[in-house]
Backbone as a ProteinNet text record, in pm:
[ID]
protein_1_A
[PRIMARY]
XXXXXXXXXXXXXXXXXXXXXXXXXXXXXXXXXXXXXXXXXXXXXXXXXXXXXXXXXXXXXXXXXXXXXXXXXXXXXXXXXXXXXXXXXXXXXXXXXXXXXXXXXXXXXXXXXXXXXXXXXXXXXXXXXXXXXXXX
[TERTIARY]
2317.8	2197.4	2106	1981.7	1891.6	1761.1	1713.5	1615.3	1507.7	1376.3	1284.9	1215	1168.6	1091.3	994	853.6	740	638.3	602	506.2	418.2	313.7	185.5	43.3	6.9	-25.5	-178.8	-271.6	-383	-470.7	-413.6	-559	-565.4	-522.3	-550	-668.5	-759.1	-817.9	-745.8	-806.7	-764.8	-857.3	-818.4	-939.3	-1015	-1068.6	-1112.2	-1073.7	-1002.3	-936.9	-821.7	-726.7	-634.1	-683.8	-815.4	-838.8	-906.8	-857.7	-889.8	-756.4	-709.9	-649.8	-642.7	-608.4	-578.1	-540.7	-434.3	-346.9	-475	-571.2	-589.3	-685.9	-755.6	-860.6	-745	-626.4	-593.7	-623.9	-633.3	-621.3	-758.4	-806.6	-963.1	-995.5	-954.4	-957.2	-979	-818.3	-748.2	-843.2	-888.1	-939.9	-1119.6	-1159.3	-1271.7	-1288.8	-1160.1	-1151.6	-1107.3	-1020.1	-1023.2	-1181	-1207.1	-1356.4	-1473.8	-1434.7	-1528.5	-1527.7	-1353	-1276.9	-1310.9	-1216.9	-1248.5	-1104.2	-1091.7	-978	-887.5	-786.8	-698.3	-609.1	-641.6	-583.4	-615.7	-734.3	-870.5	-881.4	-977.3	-1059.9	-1000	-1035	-1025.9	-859.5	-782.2	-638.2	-574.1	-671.6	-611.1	-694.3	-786.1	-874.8	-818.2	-701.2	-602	-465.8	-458.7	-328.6	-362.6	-443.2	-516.2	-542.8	-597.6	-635.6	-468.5	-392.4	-254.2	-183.1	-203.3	-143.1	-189	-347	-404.2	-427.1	-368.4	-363.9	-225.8	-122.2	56.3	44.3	-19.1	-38.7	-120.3	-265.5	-329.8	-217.6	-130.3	-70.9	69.6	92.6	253	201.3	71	-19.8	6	-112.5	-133.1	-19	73	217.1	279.5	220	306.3	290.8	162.1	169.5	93	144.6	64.4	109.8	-28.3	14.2	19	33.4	121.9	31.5	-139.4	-222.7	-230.3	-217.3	-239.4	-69.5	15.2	88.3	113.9	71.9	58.6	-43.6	-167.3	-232.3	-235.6	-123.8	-87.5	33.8	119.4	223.8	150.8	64	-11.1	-89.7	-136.6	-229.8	-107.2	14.7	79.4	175.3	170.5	211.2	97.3	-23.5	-135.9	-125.5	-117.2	-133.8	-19.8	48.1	198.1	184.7	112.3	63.3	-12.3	-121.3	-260	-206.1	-119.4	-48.5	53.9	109.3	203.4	89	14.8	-23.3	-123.8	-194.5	-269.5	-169.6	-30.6	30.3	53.4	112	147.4	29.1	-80.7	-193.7	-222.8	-252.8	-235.9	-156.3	-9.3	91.1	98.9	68.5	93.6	1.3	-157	-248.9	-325	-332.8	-443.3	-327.4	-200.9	-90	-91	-148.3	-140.8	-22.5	36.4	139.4	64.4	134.3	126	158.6	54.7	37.6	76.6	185.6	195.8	146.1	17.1	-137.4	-71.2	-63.6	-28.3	93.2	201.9	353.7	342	281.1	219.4	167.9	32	-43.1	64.8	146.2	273.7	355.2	377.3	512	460.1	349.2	287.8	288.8	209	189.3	355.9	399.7	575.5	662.7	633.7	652.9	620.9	481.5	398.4	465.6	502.6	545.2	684.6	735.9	866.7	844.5	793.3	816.4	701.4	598.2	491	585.8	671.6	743.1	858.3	906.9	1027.2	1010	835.6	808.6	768.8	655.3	616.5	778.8	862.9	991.5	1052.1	1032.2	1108.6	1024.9	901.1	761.9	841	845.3	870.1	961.6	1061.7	1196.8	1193.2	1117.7	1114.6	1013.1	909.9	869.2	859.6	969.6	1036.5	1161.9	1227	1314.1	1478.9	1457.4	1586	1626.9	1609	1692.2	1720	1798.7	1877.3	1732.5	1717.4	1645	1724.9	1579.3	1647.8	1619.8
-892.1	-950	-837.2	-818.9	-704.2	-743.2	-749.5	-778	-684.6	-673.3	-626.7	-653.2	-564.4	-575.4	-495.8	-525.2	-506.7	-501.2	-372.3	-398.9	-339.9	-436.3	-381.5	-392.3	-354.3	-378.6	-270.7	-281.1	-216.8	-370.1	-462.9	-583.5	-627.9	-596.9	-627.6	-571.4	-594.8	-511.3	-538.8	-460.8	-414.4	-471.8	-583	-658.1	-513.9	-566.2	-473.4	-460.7	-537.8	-567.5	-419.5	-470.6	-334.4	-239.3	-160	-51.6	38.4	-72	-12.8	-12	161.2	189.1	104.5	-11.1	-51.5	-6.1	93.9	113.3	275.5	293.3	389.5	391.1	220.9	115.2	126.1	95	136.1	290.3	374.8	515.1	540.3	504.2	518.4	385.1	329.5	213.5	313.2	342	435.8	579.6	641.5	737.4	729.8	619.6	599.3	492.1	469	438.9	524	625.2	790.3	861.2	890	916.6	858.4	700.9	622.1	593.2	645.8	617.6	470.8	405.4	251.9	232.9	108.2	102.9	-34.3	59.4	-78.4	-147.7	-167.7	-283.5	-384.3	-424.6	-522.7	-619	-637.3	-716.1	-586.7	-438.5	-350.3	-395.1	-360	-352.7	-501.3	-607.9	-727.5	-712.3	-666.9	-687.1	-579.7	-457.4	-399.6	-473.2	-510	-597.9	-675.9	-787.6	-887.6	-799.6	-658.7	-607.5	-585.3	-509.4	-463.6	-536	-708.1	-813	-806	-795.7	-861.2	-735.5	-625.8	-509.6	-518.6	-571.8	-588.7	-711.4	-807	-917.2	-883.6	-816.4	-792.1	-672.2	-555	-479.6	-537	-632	-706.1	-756.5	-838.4	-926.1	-865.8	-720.7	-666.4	-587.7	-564.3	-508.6	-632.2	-796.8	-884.8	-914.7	-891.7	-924.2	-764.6	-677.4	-553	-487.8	-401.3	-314.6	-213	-100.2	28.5	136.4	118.1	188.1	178.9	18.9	-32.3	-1.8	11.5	20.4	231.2	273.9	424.8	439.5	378.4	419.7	342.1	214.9	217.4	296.2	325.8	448.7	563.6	595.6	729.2	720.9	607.3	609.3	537.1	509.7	517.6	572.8	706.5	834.9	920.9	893.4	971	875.2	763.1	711.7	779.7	795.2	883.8	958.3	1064.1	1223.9	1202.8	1140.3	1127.4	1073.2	1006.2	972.7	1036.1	1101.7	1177.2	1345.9	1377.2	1475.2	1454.5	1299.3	1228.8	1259	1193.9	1199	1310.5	1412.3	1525	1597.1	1573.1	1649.2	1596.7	1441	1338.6	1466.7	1480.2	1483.3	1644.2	1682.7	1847.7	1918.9	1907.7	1957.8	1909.4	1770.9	1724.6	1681.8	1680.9	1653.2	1514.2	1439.8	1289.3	1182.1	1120.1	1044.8	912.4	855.7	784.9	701.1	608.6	432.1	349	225.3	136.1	91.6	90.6	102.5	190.9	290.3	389.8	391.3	334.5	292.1	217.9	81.5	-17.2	19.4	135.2	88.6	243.2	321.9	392.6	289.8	193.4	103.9	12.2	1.6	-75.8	13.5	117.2	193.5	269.1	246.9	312.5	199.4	76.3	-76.7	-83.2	-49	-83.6	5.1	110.2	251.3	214	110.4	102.8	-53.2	-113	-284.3	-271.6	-224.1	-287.4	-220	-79.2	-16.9	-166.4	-182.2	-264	-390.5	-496.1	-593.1	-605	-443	-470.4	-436	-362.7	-371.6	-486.2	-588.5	-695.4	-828	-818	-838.5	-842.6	-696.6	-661.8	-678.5	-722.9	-757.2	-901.1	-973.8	-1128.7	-1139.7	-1084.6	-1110.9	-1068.2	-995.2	-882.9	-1007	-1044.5	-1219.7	-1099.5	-971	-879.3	-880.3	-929.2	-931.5	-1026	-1059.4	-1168.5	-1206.5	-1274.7	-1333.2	-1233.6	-1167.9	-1105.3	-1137.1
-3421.2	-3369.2	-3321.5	-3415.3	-3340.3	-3301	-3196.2	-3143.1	-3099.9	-3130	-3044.6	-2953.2	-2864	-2748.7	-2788.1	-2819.8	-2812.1	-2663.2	-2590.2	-2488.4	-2522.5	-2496.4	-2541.7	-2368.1	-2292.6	-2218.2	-2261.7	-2359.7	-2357.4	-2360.6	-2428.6	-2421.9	-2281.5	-2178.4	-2046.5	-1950	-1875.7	-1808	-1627.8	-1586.8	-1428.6	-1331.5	-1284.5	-1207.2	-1083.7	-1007.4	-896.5	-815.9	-757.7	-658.4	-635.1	-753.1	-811.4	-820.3	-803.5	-850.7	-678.3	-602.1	-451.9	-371.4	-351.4	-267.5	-121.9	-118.4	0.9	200.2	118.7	275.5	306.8	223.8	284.5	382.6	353.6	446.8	593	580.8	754.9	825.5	725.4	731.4	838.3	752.6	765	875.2	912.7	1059.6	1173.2	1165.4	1267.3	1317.9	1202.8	1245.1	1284.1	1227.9	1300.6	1430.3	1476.5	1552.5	1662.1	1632	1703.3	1739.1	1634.6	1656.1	1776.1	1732.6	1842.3	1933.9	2002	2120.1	2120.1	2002	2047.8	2159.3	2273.7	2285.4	2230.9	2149.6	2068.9	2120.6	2254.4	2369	2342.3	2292.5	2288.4	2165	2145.2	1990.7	1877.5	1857.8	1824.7	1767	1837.1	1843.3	1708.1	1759.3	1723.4	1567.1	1536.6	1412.2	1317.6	1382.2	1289	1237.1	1352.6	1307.3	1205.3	1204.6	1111.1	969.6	975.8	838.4	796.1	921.7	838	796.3	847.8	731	604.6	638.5	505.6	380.2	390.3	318.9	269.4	351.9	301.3	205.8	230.6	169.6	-37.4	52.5	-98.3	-149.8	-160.8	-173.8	-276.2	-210.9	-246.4	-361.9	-352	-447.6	-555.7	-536.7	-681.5	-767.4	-682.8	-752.9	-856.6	-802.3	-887.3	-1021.6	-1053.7	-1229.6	-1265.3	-1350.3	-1312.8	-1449.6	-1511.2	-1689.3	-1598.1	-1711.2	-1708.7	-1617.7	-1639.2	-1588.7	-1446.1	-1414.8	-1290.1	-1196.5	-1237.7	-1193.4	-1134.8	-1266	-1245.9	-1105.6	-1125.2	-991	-859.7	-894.2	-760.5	-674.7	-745.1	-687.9	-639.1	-708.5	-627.5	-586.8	-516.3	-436.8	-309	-326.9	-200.3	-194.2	-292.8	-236.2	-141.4	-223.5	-131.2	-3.5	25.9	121.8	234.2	213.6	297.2	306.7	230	263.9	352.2	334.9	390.8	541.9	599.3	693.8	758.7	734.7	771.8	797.5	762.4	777.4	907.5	891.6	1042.4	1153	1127.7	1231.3	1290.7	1212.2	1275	1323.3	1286.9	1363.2	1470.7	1475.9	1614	1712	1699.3	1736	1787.1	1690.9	1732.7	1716.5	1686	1727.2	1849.6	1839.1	1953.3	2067.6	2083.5	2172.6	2198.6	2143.1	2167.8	2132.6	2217.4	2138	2061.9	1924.2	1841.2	1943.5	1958.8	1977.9	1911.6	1961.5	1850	1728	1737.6	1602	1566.8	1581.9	1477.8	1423.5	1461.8	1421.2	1305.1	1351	1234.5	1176.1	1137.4	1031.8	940.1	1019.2	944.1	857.3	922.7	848.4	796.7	772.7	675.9	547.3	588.5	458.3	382.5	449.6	398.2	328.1	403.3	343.1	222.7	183.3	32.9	-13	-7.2	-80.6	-123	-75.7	-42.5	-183.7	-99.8	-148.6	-285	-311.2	-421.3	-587.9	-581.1	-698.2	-718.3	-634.1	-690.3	-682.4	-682	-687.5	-786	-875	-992.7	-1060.7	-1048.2	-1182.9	-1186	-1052.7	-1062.9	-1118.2	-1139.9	-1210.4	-1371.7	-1358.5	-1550.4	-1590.4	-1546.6	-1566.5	-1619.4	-1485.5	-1542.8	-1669.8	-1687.1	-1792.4	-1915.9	-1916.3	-2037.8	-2097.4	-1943.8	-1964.2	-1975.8	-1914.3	-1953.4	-1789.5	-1701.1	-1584.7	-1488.1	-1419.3	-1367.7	-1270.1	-1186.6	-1029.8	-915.5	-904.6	-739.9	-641.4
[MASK]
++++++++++++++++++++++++++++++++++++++++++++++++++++++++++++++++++++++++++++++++++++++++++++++++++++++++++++++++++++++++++++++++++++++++

């Protein structure tokens, strides 16, 4: 019994949505919110939380039905998102001596989450619709 598998993923286009780095919209929260000395006790505090759902949410989204292009630039844009974070932190941390605020924990484990959860939502994506792997 020989069977082929044919993937062809060029007649697809890449909505817009997919083609915007998400987690790096917390990046960029955080630090203009550094800048503005907002305090994230407040409205401030609660209108991150609300985006860092709704960035895990659109994130998980676009990993679920996803071609080869879209999938390439979402991995590196949350690898850049982890550089781009980890290099915030440690400057937070060991240039300006400030300790990381819960906000800053979260919008970390959000972005390490996607890095973590959007790779093995799209293989578990391509699996089911390849019809070559069990339900995980």
């Amino acid at each position: 019994m020989n069977q082929s598998v044919q993937i062809n993923s060029k007649g697809r286009s890449v909505s817009p949505v997919k083609w915007v780095p998400w987690t790096l919209l917390l990046i960029a929260y955080l630090v203009v919110a550094h800048y503005l000395g907002l305090d994230m006790t407040g409205v401030a505090g609660y209108v991150f939380l609300g985006l860092g759902m709704f960035v895990l949410f659109i994130e998980f989204f676009k990993s679920g039905d996803i071609n080869t292009w879209a999938f390439l630039l979402d991995l590196i844009s949350a690898v850049i998102a982890l550089i781009v974070a980890t290099v915030l932190m440690s400057y937070l941390y060991f240039k300006l001596g400030q300790q990381p605020t819960f906000f800053h924990w979260f919008g970390c484990a959000i972005i390490v989450g996607d890095a973590i959860l959007s790779p093995f939502n799209a293989f578990r994506t391509a699996l089911r619709n390849l019809g070559l792997g069990a339900s995980v």
